[in-house]
VOPAGU-2260 file (C-alpha; in pm, 1 decimal, decimal comma):
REM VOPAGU-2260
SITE   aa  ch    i         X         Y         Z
SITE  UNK   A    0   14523,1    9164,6    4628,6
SITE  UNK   A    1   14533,4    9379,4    4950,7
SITE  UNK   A    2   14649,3    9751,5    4867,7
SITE  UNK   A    3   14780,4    9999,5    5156,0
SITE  UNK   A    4   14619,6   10258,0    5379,2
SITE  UNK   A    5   14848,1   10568,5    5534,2
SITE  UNK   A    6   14765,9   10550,8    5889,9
SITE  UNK   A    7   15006,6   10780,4    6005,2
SITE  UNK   A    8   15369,4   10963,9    6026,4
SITE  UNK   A    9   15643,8   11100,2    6197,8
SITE  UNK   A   10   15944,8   11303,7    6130,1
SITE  UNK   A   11   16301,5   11375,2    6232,8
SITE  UNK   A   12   16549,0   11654,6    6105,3
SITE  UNK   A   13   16918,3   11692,3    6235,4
SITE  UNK   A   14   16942,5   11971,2    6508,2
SITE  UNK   A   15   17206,1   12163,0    6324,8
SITE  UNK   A   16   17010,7   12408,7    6069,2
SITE  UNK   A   17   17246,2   12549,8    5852,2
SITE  UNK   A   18   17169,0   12810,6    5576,2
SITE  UNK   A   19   17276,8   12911,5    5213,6
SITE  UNK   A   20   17489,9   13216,1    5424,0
SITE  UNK   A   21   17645,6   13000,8    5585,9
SITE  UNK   A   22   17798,6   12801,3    5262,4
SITE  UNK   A   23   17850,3   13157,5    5133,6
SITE  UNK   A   24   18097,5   13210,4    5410,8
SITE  UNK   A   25   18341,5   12935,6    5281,4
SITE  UNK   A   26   18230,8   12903,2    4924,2
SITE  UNK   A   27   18199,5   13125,3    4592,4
SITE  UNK   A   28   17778,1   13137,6    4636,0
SITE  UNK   A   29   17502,7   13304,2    4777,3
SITE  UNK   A   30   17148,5   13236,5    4905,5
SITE  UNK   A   31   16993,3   13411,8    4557,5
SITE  UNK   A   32   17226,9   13190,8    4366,3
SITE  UNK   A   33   17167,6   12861,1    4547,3
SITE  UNK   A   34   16761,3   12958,9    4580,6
SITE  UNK   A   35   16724,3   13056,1    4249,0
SITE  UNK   A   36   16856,6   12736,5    4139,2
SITE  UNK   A   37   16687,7   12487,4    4356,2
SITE  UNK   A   38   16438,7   12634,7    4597,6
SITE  UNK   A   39   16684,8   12603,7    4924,3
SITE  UNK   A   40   16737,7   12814,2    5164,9
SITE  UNK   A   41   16864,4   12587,6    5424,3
SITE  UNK   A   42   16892,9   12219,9    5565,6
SITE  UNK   A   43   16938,7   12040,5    5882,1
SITE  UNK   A   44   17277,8   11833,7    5950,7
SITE  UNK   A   45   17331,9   11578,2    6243,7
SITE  UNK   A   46   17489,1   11736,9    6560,2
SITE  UNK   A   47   17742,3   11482,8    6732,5
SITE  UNK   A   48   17557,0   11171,0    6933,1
SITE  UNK   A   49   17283,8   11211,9    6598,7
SITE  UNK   A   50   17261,0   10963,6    6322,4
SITE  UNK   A   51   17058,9   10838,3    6064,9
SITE  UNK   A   52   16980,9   10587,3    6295,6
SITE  UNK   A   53   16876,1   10806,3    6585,4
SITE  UNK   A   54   16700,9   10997,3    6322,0
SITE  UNK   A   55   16455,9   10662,7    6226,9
SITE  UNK   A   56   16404,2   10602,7    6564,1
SITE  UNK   A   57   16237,2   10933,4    6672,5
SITE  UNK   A   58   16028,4   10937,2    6304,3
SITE  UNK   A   59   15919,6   10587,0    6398,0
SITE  UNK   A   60   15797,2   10629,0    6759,4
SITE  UNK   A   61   15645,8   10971,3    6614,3
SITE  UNK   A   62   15420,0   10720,2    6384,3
SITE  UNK   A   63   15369,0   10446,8    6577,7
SITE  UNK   A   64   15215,7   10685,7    6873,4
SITE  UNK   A   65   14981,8   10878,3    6620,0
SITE  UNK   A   66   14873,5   10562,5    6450,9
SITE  UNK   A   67   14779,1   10411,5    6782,7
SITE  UNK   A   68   15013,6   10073,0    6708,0
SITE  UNK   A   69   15195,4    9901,7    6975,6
SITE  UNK   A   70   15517,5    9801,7    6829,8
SITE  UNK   A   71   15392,7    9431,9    6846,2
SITE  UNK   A   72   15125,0    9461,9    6584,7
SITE  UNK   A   73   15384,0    9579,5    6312,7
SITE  UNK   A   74   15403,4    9299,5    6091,3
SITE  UNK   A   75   15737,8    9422,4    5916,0
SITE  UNK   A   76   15969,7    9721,4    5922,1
SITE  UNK   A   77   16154,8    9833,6    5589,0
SITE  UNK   A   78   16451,9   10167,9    5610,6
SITE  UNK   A   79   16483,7   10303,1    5277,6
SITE  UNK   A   80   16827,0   10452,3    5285,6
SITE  UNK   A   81   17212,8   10516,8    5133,7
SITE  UNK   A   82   17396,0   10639,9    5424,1
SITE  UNK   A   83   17298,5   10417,1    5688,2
SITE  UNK   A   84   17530,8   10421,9    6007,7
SITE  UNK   A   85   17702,6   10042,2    5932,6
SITE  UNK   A   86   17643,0    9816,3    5624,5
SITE  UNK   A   87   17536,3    9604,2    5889,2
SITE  UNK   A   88   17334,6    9628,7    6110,5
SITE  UNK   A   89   17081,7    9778,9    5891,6
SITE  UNK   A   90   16871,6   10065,6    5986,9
SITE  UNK   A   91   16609,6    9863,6    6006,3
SITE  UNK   A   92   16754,8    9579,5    6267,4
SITE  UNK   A   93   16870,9    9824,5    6505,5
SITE  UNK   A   94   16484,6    9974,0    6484,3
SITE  UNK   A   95   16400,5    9622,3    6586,2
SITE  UNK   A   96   16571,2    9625,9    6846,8
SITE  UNK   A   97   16534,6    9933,0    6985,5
SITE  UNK   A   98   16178,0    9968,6    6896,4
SITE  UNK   A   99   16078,3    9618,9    7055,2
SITE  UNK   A  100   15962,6    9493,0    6680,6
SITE  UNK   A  101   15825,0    9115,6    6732,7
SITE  UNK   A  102   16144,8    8897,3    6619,6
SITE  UNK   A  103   15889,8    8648,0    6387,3
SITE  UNK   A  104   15864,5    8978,2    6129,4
SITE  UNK   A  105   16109,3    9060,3    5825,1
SITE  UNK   A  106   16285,8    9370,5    5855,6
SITE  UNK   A  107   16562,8    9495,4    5612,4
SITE  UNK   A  108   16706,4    9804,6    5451,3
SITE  UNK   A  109   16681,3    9858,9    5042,0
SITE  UNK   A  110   16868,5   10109,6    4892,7
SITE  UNK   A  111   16708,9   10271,5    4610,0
SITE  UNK   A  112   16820,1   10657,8    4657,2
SITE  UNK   A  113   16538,9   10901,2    4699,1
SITE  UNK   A  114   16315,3   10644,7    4544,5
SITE  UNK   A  115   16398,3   10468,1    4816,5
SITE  UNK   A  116   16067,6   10518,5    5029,5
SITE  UNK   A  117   15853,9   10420,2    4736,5
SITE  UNK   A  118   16015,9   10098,7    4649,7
SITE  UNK   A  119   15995,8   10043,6    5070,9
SITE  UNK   A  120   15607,9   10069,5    5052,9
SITE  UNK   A  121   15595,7    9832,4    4776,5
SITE  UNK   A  122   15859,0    9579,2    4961,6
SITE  UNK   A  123   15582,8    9581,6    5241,0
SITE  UNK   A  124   15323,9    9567,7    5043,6
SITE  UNK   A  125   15468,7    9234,5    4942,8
SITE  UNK   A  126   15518,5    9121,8    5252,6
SITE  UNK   A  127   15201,6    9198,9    5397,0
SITE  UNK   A  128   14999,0    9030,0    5143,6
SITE  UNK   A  129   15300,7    8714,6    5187,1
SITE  UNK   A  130   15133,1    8710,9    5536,0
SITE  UNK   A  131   14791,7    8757,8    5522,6
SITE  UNK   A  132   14686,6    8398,2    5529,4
SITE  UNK   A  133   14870,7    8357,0    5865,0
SITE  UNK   A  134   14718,4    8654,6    6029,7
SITE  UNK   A  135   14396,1    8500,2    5961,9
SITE  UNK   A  136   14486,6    8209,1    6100,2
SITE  UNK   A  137   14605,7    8350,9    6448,4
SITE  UNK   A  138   14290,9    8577,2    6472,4
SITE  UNK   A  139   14458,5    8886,9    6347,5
SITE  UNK   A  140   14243,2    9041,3    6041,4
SITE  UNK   A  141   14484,9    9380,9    5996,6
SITE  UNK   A  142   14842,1    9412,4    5805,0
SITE  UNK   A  143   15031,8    9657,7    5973,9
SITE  UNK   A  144   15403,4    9807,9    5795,5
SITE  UNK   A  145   15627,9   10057,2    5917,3
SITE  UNK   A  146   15816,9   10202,8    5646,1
SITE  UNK   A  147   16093,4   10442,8    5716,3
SITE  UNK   A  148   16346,2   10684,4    5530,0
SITE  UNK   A  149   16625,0   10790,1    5670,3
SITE  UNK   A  150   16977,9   11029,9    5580,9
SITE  UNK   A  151   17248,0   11151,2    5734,5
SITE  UNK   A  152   17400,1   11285,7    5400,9
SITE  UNK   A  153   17576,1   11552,4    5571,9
SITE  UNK   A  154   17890,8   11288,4    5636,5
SITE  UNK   A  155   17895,5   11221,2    5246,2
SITE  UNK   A  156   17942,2   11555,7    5131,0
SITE  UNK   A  157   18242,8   11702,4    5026,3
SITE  UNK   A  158   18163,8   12112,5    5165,4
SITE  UNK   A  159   18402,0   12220,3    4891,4
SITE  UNK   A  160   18225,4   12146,8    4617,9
SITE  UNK   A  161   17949,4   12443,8    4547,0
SITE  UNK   A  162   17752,0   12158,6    4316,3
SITE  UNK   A  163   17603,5   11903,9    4587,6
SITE  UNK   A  164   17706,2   12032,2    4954,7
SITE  UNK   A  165   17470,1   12307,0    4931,8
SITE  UNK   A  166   17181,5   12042,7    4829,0
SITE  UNK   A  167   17167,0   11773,6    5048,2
SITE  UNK   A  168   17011,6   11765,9    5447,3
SITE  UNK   A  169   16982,0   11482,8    5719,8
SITE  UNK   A  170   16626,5   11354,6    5841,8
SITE  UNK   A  171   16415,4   11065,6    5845,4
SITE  UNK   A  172   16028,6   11042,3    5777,2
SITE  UNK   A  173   15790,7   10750,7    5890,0
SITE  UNK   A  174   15519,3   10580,5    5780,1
SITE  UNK   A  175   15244,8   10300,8    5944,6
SITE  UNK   A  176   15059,9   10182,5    5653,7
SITE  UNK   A  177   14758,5    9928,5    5706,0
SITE  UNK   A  178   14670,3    9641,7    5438,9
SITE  UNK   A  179   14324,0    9673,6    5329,5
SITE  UNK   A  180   14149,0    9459,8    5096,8
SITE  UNK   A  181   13982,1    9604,5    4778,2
SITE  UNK   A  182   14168,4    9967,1    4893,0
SITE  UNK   A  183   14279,8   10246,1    4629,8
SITE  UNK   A  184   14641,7   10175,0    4571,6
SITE  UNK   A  185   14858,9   10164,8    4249,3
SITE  UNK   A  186   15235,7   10177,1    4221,1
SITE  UNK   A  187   15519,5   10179,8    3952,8
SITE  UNK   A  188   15885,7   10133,8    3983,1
SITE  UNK   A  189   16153,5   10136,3    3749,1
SITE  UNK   A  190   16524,3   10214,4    3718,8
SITE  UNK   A  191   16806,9   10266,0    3419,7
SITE  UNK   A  192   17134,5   10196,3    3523,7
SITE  UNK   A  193   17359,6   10511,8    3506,2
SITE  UNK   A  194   17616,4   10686,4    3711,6
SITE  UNK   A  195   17489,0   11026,4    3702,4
SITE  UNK   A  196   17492,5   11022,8    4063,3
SITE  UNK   A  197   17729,4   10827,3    4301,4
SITE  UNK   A  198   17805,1   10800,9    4622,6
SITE  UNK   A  199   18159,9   10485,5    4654,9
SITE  UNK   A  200   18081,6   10201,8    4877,8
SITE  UNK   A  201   18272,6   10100,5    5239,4
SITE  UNK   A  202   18623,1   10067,3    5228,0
SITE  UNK   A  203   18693,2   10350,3    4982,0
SITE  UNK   A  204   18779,0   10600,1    5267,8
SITE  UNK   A  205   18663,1   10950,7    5124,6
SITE  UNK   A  206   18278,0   10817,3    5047,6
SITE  UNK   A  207   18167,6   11162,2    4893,7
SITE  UNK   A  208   17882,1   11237,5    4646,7
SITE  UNK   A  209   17939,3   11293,7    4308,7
SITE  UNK   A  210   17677,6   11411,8    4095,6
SITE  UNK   A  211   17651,8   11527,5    3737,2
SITE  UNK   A  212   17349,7   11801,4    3804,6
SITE  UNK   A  213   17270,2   11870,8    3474,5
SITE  UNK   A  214   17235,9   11499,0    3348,9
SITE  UNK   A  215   17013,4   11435,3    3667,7
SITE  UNK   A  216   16816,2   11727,0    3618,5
SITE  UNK   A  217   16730,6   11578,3    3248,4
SITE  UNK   A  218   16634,5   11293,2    3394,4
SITE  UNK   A  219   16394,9   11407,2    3669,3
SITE  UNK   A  220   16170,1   11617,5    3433,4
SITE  UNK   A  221   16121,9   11327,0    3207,9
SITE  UNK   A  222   16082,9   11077,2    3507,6
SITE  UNK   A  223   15873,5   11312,7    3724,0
SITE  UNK   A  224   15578,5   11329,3    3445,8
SITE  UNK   A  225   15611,0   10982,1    3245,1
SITE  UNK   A  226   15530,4   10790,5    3622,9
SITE  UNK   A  227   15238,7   11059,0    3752,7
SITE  UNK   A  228   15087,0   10980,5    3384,0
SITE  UNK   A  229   15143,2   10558,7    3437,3
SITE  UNK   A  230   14969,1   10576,6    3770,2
SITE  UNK   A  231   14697,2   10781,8    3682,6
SITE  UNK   A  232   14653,3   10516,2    3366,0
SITE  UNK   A  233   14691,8   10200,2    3622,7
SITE  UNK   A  234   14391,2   10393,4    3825,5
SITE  UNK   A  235   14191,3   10495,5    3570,9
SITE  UNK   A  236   14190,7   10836,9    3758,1
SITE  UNK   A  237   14250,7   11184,7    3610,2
SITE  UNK   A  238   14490,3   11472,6    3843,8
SITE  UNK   A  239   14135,0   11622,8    3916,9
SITE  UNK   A  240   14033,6   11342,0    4115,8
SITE  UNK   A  241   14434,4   11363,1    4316,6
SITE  UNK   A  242   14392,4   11582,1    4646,5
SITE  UNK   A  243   14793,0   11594,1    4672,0
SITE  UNK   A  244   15090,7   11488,2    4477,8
SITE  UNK   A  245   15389,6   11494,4    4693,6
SITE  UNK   A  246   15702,9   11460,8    4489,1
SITE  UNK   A  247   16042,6   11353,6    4591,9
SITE  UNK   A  248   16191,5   11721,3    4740,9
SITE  UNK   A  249   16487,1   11822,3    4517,9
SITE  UNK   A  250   16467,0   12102,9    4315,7
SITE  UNK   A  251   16148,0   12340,5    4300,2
SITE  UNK   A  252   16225,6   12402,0    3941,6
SITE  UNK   A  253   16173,0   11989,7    3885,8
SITE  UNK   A  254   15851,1   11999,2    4052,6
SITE  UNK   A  255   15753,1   12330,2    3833,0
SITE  UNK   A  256   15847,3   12174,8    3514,3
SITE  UNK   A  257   15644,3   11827,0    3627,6
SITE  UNK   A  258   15340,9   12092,3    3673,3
SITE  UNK   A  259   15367,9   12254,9    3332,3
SITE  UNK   A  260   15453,2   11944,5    3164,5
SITE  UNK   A  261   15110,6   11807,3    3307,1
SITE  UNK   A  262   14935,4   12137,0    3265,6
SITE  UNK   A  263   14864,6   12084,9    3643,3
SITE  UNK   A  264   14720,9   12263,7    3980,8
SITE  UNK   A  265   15064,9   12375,1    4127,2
SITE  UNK   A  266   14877,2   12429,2    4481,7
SITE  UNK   A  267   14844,3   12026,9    4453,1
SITE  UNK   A  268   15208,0   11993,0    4448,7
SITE  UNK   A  269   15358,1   12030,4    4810,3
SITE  UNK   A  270   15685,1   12152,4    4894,6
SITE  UNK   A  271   15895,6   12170,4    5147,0
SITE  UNK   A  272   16298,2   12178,8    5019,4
SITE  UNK   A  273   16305,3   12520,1    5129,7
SITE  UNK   A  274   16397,9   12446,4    5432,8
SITE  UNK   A  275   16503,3   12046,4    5445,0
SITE  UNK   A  276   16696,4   12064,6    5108,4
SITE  UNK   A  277   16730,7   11715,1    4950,8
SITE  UNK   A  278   16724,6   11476,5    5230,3
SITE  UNK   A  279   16655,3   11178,0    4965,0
SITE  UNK   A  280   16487,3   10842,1    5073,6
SITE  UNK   A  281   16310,0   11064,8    5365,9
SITE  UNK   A  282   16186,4   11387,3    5151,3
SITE  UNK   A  283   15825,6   11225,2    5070,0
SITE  UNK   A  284   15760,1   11102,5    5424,5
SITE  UNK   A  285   15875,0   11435,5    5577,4
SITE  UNK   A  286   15714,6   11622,9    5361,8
SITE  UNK   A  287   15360,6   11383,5    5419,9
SITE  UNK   A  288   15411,8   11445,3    5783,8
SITE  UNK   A  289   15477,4   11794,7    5735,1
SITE  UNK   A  290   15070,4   11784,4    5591,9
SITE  UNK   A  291   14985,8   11593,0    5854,4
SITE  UNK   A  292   15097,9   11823,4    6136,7
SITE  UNK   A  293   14898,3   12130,4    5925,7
SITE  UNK   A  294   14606,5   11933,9    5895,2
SITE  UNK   A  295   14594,0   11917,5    5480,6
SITE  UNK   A  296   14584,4   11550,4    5533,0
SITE  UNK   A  297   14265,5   11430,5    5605,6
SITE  UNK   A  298   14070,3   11058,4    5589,6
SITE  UNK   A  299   14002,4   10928,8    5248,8
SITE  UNK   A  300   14177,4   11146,7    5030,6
SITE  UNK   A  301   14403,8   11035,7    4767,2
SITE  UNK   A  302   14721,9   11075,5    4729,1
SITE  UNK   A  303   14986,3   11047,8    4465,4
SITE  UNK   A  304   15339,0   11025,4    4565,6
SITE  UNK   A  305   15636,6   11040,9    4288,5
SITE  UNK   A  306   16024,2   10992,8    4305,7
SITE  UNK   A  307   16316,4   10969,9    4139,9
SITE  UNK   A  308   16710,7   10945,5    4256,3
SITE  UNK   A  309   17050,2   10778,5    4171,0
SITE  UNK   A  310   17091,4   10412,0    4071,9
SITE  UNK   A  311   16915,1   10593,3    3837,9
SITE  UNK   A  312   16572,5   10480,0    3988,5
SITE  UNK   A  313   16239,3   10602,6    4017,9
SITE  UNK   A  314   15939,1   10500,3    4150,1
SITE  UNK   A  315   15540,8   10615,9    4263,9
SITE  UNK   A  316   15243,0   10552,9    4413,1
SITE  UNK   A  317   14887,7   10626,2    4432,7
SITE  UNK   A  318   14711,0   10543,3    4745,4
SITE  UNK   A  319   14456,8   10685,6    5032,7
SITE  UNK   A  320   14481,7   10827,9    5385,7
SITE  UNK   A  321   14352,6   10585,0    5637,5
SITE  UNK   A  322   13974,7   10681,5    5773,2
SITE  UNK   A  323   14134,3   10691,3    6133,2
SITE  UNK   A  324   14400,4   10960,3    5984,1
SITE  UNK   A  325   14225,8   11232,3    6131,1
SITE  UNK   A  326   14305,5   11115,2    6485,3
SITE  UNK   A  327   14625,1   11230,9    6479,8
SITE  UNK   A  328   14607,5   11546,5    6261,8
SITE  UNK   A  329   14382,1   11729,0    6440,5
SITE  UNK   A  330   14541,4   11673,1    6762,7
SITE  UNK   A  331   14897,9   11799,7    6598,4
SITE  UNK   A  332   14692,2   12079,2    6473,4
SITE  UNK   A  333   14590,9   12177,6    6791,7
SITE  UNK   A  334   14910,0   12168,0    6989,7
């Protein structure tokens, strides 16, 4: 069974940056209190004519450039997100569309909160092995899938409540992955139904977030550590042998208690929430193109990525950066 390769990313943050003084002017906070508490100091919301579909589409062309694709040779397109623009058209059909996608390829949205991107990689995964026996009929002996995930949160929060407005950003991150026989790639996904975090469907009029912080916060430090463990297990790799593990961006103090809990390297874990908050299904692909565009990603290192979000979900995996990755990176680097 065919694994994947990272080939390459993009990114996309709304234009309006807006910082823990700013909530202070309106609410009972501060930037030490919000910091202190989650590692933000601001986040980026959608200006008007931006959306989470707007968002997708600049990640996606970002990827698709760098990875040196033509939109033809993607082979299927999968949008991880909750706050698409429409329940339909997905994210992912109007990328189709507006990213000339082949019309013989699936492309849909899942919904899986900020596990979202992880159980999108898997989805492709899926259907690139599905297809493999075609491609080789037709010639073609590469699997290409661009996975996206995209937010525009911003127009689910309610701004008067100190407990989620002050967490939450818009952005989308992008990902070309390549299928590649006998590669390094393992992955686990799970969920436990709960309403600790909820966001009402279409047709309820005020569609705001509602979160119970503390109960999610339980969650996360048990999730965070229990799926790193599984995947190293699946691998038969120890953290040693990990170059990065790129967790799902919510709270710094998560991400520290992950890295106690596995008596880790905490310059392994990257972060990034400082200044993107929690932008959900896209924090792991933002924050892997964030790497990319320092040059800490390079060819044939390994990479673990771990998530967890509403539903409640969670999700990982463990996989490699392409050998042509470095085509990209240095060339960001050197802008």
């Amino acid at each position: 069974m065919n694994g994947l390769t990272l080939l390459a990313t993009g990114s996309a943050a709304g234009s309006r940056v807006v910082t823990n003084d700013d909530f202070a002017k309106t609410l009972d906070t501060s930037d030490e209190w919000i910091y202190s508490r989650t590692g933000i100091h601001e986040r980026h919301f959608c200006k008007e004519g931006e959306s989470c579909v707007s968002l997708a589409r600049e990640a996606a062309k970002k990827a698709l450039l760098r990875a040196k694709i033509a939109p033809e040779d993607i082979d299927c397109c999968i949008a991880a997100t909750v706050s698409g623009d429409a329940t339909s058209p997905g994210v992912a059909c109007s990328l189709q569309k507006d990213l000339g996608l082949r019309e013989d390829i699936p492309v849909l949205d899942v919904n899986a909160a900020c596990s979202g991107f992880l159980y999108g990689m898997e989805v492709a995964r899926g259907f690139l092995e599905s297809g493999k026996q075609r491609r080789t009929l037709s010639g073609k002996t590469d699997g290409y899938a661009l996975v996206i995930g995209c937010e525009q949160l911003s127009r689910l929060l309610d701004l008067k409540d100190r407990a989620t407005c002050v967490l939450f950003g818009d952005g989308a991150g992008a990902a070309v992955f390549k299928s590649k026989e006998n590669a390094r790639y393992a992955s686990l996904l799970g969920a436990r139904g709960g309403e600790e975090i909820v966001v009402p469907g279409p047709g309820d009029g005020e569609r705001k977030i509602m979160m119970d912080g503390k109960a999610v916060f339980r969650f996360a430090v048990e999730a965070l550590p229990k799926t790193l463990k599984a995947l190293l297990a699946q691998s038969g790799l120890t953290l040693d042998e990990v170059d990065w593990v790129v967790c799902h961006q919510a709270n710094s103090r998560i991400i520290d208690h992950c890295v106690r809990s596995m008596k880790a390297d905490p310059s392994k874990f990257y972060k990034n929430m400082d200044h993107f908050g929690n932008t959900s299904a896209a924090s792991i692909p933002m924050a892997l193109d964030e790497m990319a565009g320092k040059g800490l990603l390079k060819a044939g290192q390994t990479i673990l990525l771990d998530g967890f979000g509403a539903g409640l979900t969670w999700g990982g995996a463990l996989l490699q950066t392409d050998a042509q990755m470095n085509r990209f990176c240095l060339s960001e680097v050197s802008k």
